[in-house]
C-alpha positions in Angstrom: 57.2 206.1 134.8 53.5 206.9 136.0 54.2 205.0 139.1 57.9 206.8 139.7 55.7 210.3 139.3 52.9 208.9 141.9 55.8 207.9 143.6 57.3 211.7 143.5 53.9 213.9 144.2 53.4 211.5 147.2 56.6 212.2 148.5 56.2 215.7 147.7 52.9 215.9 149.5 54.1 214.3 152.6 57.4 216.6 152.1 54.9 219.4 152.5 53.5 218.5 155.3 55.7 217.6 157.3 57.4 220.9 157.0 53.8 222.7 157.4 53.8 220.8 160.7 57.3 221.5 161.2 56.3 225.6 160.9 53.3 225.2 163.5 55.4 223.6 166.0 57.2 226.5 168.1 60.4 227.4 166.9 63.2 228.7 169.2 66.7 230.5 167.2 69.2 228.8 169.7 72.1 230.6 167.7 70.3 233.5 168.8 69.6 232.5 172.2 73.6 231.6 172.6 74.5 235.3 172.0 71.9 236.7 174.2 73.5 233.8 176.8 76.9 235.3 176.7 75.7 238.8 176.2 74.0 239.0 179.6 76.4 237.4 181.3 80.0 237.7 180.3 79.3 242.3 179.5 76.4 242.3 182.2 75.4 245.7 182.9 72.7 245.0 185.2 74.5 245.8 188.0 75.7 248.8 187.4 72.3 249.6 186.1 71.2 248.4 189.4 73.5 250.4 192.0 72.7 253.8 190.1 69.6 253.4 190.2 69.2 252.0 194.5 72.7 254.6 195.3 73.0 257.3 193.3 69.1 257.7 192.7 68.2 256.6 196.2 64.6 255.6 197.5 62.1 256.7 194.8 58.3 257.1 196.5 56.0 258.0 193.3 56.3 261.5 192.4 59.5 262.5 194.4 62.7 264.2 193.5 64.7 260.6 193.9 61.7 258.9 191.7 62.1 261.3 189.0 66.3 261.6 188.8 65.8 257.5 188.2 63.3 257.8 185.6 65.3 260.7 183.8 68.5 258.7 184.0 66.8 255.6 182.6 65.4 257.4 179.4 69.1 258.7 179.0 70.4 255.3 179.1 67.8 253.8 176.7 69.2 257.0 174.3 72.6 255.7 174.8 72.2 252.2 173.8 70.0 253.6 170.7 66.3 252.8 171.8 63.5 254.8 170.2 61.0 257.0 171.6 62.4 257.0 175.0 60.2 259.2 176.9 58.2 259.9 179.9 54.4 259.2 179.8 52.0 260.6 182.4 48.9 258.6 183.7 47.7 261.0 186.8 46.8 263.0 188.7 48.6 261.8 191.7 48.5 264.9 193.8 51.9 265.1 196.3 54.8 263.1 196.9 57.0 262.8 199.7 60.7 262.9 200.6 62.7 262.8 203.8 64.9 265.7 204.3 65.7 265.0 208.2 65.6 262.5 210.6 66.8 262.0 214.4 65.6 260.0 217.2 67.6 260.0 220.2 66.4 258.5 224.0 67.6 261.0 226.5 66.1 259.2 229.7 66.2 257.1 231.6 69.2 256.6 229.6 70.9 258.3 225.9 71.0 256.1 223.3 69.6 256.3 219.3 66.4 255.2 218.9 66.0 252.8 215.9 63.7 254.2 213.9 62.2 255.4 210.5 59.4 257.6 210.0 56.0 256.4 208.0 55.7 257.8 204.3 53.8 261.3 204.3 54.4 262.0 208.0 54.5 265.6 208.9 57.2 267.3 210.2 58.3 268.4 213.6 59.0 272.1 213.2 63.1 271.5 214.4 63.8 269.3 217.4 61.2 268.5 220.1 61.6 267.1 223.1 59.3 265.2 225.1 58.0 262.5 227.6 56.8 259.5 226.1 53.7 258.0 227.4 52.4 253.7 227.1 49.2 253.9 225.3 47.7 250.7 226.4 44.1 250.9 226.9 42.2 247.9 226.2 38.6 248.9 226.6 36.2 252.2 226.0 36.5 252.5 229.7 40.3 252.4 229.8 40.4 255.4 227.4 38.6 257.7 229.7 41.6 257.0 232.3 44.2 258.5 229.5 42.4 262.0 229.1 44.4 265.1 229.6 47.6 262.5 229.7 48.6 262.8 226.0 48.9 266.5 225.0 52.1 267.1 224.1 53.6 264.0 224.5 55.1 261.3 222.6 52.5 258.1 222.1 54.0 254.3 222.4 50.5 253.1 220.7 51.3 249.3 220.4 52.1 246.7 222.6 55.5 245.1 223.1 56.0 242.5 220.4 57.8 239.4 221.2 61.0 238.4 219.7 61.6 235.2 218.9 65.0 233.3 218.0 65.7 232.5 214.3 66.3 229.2 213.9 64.8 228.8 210.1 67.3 230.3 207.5 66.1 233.8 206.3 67.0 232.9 202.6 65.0 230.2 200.9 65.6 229.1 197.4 61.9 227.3 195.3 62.0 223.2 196.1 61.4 220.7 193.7 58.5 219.5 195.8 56.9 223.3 195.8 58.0 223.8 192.2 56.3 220.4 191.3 53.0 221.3 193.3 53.3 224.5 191.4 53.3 222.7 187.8 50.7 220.1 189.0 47.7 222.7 190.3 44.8 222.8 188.6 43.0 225.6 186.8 43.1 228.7 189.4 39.8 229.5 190.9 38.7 232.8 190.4 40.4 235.3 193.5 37.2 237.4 195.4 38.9 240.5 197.1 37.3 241.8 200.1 37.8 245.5 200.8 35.9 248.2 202.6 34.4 247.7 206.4 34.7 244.7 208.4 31.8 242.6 208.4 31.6 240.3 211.3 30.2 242.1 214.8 33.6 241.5 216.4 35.3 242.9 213.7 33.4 245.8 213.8 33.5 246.0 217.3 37.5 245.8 216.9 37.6 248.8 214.4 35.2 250.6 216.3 37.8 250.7 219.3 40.4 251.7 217.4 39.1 254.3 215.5 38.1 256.0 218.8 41.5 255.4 220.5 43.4 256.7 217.5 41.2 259.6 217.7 41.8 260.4 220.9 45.6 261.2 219.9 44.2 263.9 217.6 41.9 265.3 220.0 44.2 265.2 223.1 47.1 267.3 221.1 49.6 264.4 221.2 53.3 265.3 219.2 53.5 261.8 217.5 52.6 258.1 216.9 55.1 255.6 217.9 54.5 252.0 216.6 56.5 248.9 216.9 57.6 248.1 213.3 58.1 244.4 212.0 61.2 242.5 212.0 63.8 242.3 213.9 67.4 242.7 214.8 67.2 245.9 213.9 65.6 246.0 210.6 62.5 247.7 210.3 59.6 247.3 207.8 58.2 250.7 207.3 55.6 252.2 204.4 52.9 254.9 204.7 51.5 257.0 207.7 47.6 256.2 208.4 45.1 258.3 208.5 42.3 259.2 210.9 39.6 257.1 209.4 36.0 255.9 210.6 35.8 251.7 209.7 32.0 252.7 208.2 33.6 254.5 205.7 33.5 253.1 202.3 36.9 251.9 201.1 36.8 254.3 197.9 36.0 256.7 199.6 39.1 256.4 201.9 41.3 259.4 201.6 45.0 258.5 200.4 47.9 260.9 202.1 48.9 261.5 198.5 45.7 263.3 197.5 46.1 267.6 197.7 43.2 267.6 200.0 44.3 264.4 202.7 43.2 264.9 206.1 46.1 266.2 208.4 47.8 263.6 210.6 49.9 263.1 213.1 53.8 262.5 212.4 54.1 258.7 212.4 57.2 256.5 213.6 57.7 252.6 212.8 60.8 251.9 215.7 62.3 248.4 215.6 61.1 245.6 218.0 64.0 245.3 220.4 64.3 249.2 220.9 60.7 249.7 221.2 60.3 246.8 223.6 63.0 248.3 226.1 60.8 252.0 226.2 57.1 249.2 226.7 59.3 247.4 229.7 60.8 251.1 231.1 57.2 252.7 231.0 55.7 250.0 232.9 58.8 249.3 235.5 57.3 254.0 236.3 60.6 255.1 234.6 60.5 258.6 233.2 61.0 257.8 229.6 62.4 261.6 227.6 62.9 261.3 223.8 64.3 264.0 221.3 62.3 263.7 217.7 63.4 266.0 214.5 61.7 265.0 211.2 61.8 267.1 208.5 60.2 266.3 204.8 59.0 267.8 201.9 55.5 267.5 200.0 56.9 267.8 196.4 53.0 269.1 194.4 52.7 266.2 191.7 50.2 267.5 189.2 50.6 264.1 187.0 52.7 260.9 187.9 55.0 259.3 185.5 56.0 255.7 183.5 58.8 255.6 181.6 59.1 254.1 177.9 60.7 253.1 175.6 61.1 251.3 172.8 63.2 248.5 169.9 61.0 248.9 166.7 60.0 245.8 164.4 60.1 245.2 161.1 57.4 243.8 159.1 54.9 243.6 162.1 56.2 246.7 163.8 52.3 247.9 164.7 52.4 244.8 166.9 54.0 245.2 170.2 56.0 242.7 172.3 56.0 244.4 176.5 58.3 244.0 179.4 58.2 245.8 182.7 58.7 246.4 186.3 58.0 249.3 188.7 60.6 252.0 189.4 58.9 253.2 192.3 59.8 251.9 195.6 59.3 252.5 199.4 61.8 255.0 201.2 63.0 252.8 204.2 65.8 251.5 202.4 66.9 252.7 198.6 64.2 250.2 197.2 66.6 247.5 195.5 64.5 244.2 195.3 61.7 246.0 195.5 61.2 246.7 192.6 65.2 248.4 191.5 65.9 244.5 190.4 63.3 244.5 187.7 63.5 247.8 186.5 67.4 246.4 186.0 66.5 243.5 185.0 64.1 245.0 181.9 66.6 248.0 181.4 69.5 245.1 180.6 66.8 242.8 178.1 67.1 245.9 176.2 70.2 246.5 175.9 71.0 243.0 175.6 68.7 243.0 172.3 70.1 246.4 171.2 73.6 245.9 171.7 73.1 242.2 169.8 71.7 244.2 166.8 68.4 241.8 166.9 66.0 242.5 164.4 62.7 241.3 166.1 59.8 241.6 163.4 57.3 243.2 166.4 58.5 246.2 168.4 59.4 245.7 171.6 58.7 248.1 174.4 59.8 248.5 177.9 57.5 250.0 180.8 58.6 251.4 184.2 56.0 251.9 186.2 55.2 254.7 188.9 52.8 254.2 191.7 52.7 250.4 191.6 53.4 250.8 195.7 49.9 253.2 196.1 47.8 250.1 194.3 49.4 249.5 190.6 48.1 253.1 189.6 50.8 253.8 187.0 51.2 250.5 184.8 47.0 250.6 185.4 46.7 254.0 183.9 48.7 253.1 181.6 46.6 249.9 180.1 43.5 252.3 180.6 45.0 254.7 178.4 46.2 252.4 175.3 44.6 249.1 175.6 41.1 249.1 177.2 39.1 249.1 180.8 36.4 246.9 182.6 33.3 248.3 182.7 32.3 246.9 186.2 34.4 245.8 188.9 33.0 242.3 188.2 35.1 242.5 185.5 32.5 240.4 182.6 32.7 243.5 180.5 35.8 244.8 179.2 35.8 247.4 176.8 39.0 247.4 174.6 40.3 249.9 172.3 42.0 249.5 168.5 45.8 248.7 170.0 44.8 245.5 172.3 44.1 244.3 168.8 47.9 244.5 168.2 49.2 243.9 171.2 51.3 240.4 171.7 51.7 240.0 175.4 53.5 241.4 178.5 56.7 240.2 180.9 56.5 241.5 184.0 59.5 241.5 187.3 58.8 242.1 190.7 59.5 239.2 193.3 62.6 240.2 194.5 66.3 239.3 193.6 66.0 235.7 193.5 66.3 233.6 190.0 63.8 233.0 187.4 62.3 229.0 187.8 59.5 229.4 185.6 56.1 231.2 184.1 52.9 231.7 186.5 50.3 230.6 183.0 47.7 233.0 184.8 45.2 230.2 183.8 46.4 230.3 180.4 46.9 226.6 178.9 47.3 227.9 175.4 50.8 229.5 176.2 52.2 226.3 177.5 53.5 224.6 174.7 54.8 227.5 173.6 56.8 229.0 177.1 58.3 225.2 177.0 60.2 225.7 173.8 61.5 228.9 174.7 62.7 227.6 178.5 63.9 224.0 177.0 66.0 225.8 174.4 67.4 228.6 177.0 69.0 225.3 178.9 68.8 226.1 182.5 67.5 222.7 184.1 66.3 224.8 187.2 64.0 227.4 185.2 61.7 224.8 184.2 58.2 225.4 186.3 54.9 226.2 184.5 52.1 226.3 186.6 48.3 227.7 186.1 48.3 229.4 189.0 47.6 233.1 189.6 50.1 235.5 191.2 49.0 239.0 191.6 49.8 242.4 193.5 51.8 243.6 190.7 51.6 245.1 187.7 51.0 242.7 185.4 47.6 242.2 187.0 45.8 245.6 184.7 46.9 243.8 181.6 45.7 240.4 182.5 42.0 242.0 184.3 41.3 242.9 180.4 42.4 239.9 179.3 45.8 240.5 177.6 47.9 237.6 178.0 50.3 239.2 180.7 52.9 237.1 183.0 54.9 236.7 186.2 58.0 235.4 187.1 58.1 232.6 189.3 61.1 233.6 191.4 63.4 231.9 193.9 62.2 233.9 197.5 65.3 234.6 198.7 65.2 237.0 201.8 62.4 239.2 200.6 59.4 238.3 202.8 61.8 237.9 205.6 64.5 241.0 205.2 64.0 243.0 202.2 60.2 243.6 201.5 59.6 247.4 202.4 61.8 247.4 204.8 65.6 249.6 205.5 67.4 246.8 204.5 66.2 247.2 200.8 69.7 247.7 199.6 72.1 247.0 196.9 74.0 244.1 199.2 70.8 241.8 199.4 70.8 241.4 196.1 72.2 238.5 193.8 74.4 238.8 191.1 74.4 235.8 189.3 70.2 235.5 189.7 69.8 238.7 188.7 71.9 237.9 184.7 70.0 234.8 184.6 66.7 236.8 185.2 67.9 239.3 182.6 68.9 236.6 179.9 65.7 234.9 180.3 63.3 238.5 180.2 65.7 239.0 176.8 64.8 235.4 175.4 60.9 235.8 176.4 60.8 239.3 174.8 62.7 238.4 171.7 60.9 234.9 170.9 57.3 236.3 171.2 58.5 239.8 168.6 59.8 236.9 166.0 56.7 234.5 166.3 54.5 234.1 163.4 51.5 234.5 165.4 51.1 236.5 168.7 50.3 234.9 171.9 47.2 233.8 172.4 44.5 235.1 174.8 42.5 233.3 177.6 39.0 231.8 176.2 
């Protein structure tokens, strides 16, 4: 009997353990993660989520009328589907936005033809339609520029040279390798990235800048009507962003003035005009043809006295203080109507939530959605944002941080912004302690091709603020698709260069990630 109840406690003991051991090991609710499955892609909504906001909303530059209809129309959605505290949060001042009213660009010698072209973000207008002679900028030297004097008032600036154009004979498209995907989950520890911003350093560069600052002022001095540059890309696309301003290379970069400020520096209206069409006015200019173009550009300045994020929110239950975030920026570029960049995350996060909300999910933390606004102008929105709730760095060496009472309940935070293709895996941002963990969660979602974990860094978006104050904050890898190549901030950034299919699975998986870390015991752990 003694033995049979030494027998019986043993067994009991190792009983008890092995389901302690069972309850540290990451658990994953596949029943759950089925539903969310089917949910995302049999009643997808992310589409229709996705052509309002590209179509109907348009282009949405930080601050604009376009920006704002998107961001209004999201927190009405959010109401719809029964999310709480859907609301608009303000991180600025930002100062003025911009928005294209009018636009024409028509050759009327040698020849008449349109001239492929968009103009640069915060150009001014043209006061109606002007006509003028256009006029090949080429100066090479200080001494060349004296030669141009008195030769640019009034007239219509080619500034660059003639690009060349070059067959395509590598596809456009591209989806992630095995061999890049396994390189990817075989780097080491990532070595800590130095940015280098401000004046050029070496006397060539200088010498460089130099030049240029004087030959871009000589457009302001001279009188001339606009800029003409020859944009990137090519057959017909054109990558355009913001107009420059007149600024000397000594000038400290944070001292730089930013065309969104109320008191920038006045410039001259800027156009980005594609390769091919730019080339042919280059080779007519220097063959002594009279080249005559017609310009009209009309925009408006809307005053922006403090920029925008949208929220919103799926409370928890018993650790409801402790919050789960996912995210993407709503702002976009105005060349095209922004769709993979950044219209597919905001989608992307917009259907996780309803996918969770429509499942009637009870996740125990609460999990809340971010759309950010001026991500484009240097992640200012998501980074106000964590400045405002979570905590700063003290220096921009960043070996202070000072954090404030929520970081101490926050979990960790999803972030989408590489474009349309599908989800393969997690950038760890150097974070070894989340690896066991993000295996689970992709093993039990099933998709043998969104597999990767890798150490590396990825960065120029806006899960960077959360991760520079050391809040465990993650990346997407993504399949590249056409987005260095076609889409990027260019006028082809439109609802048809996107990916159905990629974009569900990229919404299933942001679910699956935001519900799993709201149910875990334990919240995601931190970088030493």
């Amino acid at each position: 009997m003694r033995h049979t109840i030494l027998t019986l406690l043993t067994f009991t003991f190792f009983l008890s353990l092995a389901f302690s051991q069972a309850k540290s090991r990451e658990e994953s609710d596949t029943t759950t993660i089925r539903k969310i499955w089917n949910e995302g892609t049999d009643k997808s909504q992310v589409m229709d989520i996705l052509q309002y906001i590209t179509e109907v909303c348009g282009p949405r530059l930080t601050g604009s009328p376009q920006y704002v209809k998107a961001a209004n129309w999201s927190i009405k959605k959010m109401n719809e589907w029964g999310l709480a505290n859907a609301h608009l949060e303000a991180w600025g001042p930002f100062g003025k936005s911009w928005s294209l009213k009018n636009y024409s660009a028509v050759v009327l010698e040698p020849d008449v033809f349109p001239l492929l072209s968009f103009p640069k973000a915060w150009s001014p207008g043209t006061k109606g339609e002007v006509q003028a002679e256009a006029v090949l900028f080429d100066a090479k030297t200080d001494s060349a520029l004296a030669t141009f004097k008195r030769k640019l008032k009034g007239k219509f600036v080619l500034f660059d040279d003639a690009r060349t154009v070059k067959a395509q004979f590598e596809p456009r498209a591209s989806r992630e390798s095995d061999t890049t995907l396994l390189d990817r989950a075989n780097s080491d520890f990532p070595r800590p990235r130095r940015f280098r911003q401000g004046q050029p350093t070496s006397p060539d560069d200088k010498k460089r800048a130099m030049f240029g600052y004087n030959k871009t002022k000589m457009l302001y001095d001279e009188g001339t009507l606009a800029i003409f540059t020859v944009g990137r890309g090519d057959g017909g696309n054109i990558f355009v962003q913001q107009a420059s301003a007149l600024v000397h290379p000594d000038t400290p970069f944070a001292r730089r003035p930013r065309l969104w400020e109320v008191k920038s520096p006045k410039i001259l209206p800027q156009i980005a005009v594609a390769a091919e069409h730019y080339n042919r006015l280059v080779r007519l200019l220097q063959k002594g043809e009279r080249v005559k173009i017609e310009l009209e550009l009309e925009a408006d300045f809307p005053k922006v006295d403090s920029a925008y994020n949208v929220i919103g929110e799926i409370p928890g239950t018993d650790l409801a203080d402790e919050v789960v975030m996912i995210g993407a920026h709503l702002d976009s570029w105005h060349g095209g109507t922004g769709a993979t960049d950044n219209a597919t995350g905001s989608a992307v996060c917009l259907e996780a939530m309803r996918i969770v909300k429509t499942l009637g999910l009870k996740p125990r933390r609460t999990i809340r959605i971010g759309l950010w606004s001026g991500e484009e102008q240097g992640i200012l929105g998501s980074g106000g944002y964590v400045k405002k709730h979570f905590g700063e760095r003290a220096d921009d060496s960043a070996r202070t941080v000072v954090l404030k009472p929520e970081a101490d309940k926050f979990s960790v935070y999803f972030n989408d912004d590489n474009g349309t293709g599908r989800i393969r895996g997690v950038y760890m941002q150097g974070n070894e302690g989340v690896r066991t963990i993000f295996r689970k969660w992709l093993t039990s979602i099933g998709d043998p091709k969104a597999q990767t974990l890798t150490l590396q860094n990825t960065g120029s978006t806006d899960h960077v603020p959360f991760d520079q104050v050391g809040l465990p904050a993650f990346q997407f890898i993504q399949d590249e698709m056409e987005y260095s190549t076609m889409t990027h901030h260019s006028i082809m950034d439109v609802y048809d260069r996107v990916q159905e299919d990629d974009l569900k699975q990229s919404a299933v998986i942001m679910a699956v990630f935001a519900y799993n870390a709201a149910m875990r015991d334990e919240r995601i752990p931190r970088k030493p």
